[in-house]
Structure formats: structure tokens, C-alpha cells
C-alpha positions in Angstrom: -86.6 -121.2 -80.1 -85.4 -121.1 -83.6 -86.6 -122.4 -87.4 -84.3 -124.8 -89.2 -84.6 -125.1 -92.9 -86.8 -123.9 -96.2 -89.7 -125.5 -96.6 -92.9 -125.3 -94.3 -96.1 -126.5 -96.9 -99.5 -124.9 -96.4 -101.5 -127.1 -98.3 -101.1 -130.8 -99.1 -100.8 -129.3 -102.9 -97.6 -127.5 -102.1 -96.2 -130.2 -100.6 -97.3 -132.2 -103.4 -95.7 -129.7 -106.0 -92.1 -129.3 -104.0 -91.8 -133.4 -104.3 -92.6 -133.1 -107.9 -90.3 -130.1 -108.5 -87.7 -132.8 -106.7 -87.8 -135.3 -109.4 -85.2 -134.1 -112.0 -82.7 -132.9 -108.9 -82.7 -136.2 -108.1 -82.1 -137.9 -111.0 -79.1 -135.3 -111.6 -77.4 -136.0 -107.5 -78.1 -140.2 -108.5 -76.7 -139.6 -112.4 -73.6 -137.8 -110.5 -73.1 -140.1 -107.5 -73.1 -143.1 -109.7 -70.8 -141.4 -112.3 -68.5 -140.1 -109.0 -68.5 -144.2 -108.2 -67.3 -145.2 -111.4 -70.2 -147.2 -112.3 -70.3 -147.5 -116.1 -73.4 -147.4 -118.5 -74.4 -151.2 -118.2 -73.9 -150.9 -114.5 -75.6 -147.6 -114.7 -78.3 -149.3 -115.8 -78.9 -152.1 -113.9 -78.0 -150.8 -110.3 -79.7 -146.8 -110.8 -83.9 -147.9 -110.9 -86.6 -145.4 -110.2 -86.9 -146.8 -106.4 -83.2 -145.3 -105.9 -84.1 -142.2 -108.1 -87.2 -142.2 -105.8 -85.6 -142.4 -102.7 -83.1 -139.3 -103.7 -86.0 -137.4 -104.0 -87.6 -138.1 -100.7 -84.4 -137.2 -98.8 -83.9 -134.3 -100.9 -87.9 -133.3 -99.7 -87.4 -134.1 -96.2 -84.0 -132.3 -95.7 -85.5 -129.2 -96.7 -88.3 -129.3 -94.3 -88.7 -126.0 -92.0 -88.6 -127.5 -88.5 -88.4 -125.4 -85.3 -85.8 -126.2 -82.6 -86.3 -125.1 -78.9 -86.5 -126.1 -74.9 -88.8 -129.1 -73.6 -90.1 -125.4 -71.8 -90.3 -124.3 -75.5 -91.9 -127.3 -77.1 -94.4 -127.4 -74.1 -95.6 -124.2 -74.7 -96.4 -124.7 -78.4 -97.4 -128.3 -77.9 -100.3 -126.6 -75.5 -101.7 -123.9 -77.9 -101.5 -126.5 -80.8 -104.3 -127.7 -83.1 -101.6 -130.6 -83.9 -101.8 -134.3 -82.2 -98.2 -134.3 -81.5 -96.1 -137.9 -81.9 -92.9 -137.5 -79.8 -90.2 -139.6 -80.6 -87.2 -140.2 -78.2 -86.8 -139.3 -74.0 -89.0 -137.5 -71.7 -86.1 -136.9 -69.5 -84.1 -134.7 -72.3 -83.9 -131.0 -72.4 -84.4 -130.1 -76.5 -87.2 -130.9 -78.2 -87.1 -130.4 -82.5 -90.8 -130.9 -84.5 -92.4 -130.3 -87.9 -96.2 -129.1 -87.8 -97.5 -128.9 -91.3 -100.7 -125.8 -91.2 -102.6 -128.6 -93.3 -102.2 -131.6 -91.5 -104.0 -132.0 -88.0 -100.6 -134.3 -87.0 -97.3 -133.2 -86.1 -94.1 -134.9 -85.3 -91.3 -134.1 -82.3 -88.0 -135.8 -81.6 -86.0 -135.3 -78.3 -82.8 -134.7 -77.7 -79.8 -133.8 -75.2 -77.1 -133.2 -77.5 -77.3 -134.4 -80.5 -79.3 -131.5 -82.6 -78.1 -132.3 -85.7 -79.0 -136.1 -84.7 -82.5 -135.1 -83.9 -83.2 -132.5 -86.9 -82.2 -135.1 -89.5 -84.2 -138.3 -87.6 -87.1 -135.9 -86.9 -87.1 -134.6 -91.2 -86.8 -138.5 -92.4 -90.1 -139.1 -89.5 -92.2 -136.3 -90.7 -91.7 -137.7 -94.2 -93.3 -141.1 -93.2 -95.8 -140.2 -91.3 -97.1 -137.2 -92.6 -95.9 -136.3 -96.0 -95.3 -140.2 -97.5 -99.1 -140.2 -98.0 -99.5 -137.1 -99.6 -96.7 -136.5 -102.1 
């Protein structure tokens, strides 16, 4: 069993503070991407609003999300001592199981896998955004 990633909130307030933190990184990685596209400053400012700023910020929060990466075995084990309800995403019939269980949330969220890890850590990271962090940030 190992920990992917930076960023494991405590308290809804942390989490709240890392997606503010987020906001001028964002603008800067949309501000660069645009310029990298070629988009002058009339198409600048008619394509770039604050729901694609917005969105850079929310991928930039949920890719830096601390999730742990093990066996179904693995998983099982945790799942079992866990104060979490846990929403599994994917296949029973897999063998790798990747979830995020924030300390202040009572929810948690687990993707399966066979393969695919990088697959599952970055559709697992975009989930626990939605369903437990959306709300909250």
C-alpha cells in the first residue's frame, strides 16, 4: 500500500484555504495556455471567462489530492476499520483498489482498477472533487 500525491485536508477549512490559495495559479496556467495557443487579447477576452479560470483551479485542487493506492486485500482491510461510508467506483472483479478519505468528511471515495493506475488515480482525484470537496471549497 502506498500514498500518491500532497494534499490530504483535515478540516473542511483547509481544504477550503488550498482552493483559494489555487486561484491566482490558475489564472497564470489559463493566461499561459491561451498565450501558448496564440489567442490574441480580443480573443483572450471573450474565450478565457471565470468558469474556465474556475475549472483550472479545480483540476489543479484535485490533482494534488493525497490518495492511497493498494490491493482489493489492502483496500478491504482499511474499508473495514473505517469511520468512512465508502462509494466504490468501477469492478468488483479487479485486483487494485485507489481511494481518498478526507479525516473531516464521514464519506470517502474508491475506484478500481486492473491496470490502469494512472487511469484510476486521476478518475478517482476528479470523483473525490465532486462528491466530497465541490460542496465545501
Amino acid at each position: 500500500m502506498e500514498t500518491e500525491g500532497q494534499f490530504s485536508p483535515t478540516t473542511a477549512a483547509a481544504a477550503r484555504d488550498r482552493y483559494e490559495s489555487l486561484g491566482s495559479t490558475a489564472q497564470v496556467v489559463v493566461k499561459e495556455v491561451a498565450k501558448a495557443m496564440g489567442l490574441d487579447a480580443d480573443e483572450y477576452r471573450e474565450r478565457v471567462t471565470g468558469e474556465v479560470v474556475e475549472t483550472a483551479r479545480d483540476v489543479l485542487f484535485a490533482e494534488s489530492l493525497s490518495v492511497t493506492v493498494g490491493s482489493r486485500e489492502e483496500f478491504e482491510a482499511w474499508r473495514a476499520d473505517a469511520d468512512h461510508a465508502v462509494e466504490v467506483i468501477g469492478s468488483e472483479n479487479v485486483d487494485n483498489v485507489v481511494w481518498h478519505a478526507p479525516d473531516f468528511a464521514d464519506e470517502a471515495v474508491a475506484a478500481t482498477y486492473q491496470s490502469e493506475r494512472e487511469a484510476a488515480v486521476g478518475t478517482l482525484r476528479r470523483q473525490a472533487f465532486g462528491r466530497l470537496y465541490s460542496e465545501v471549497v
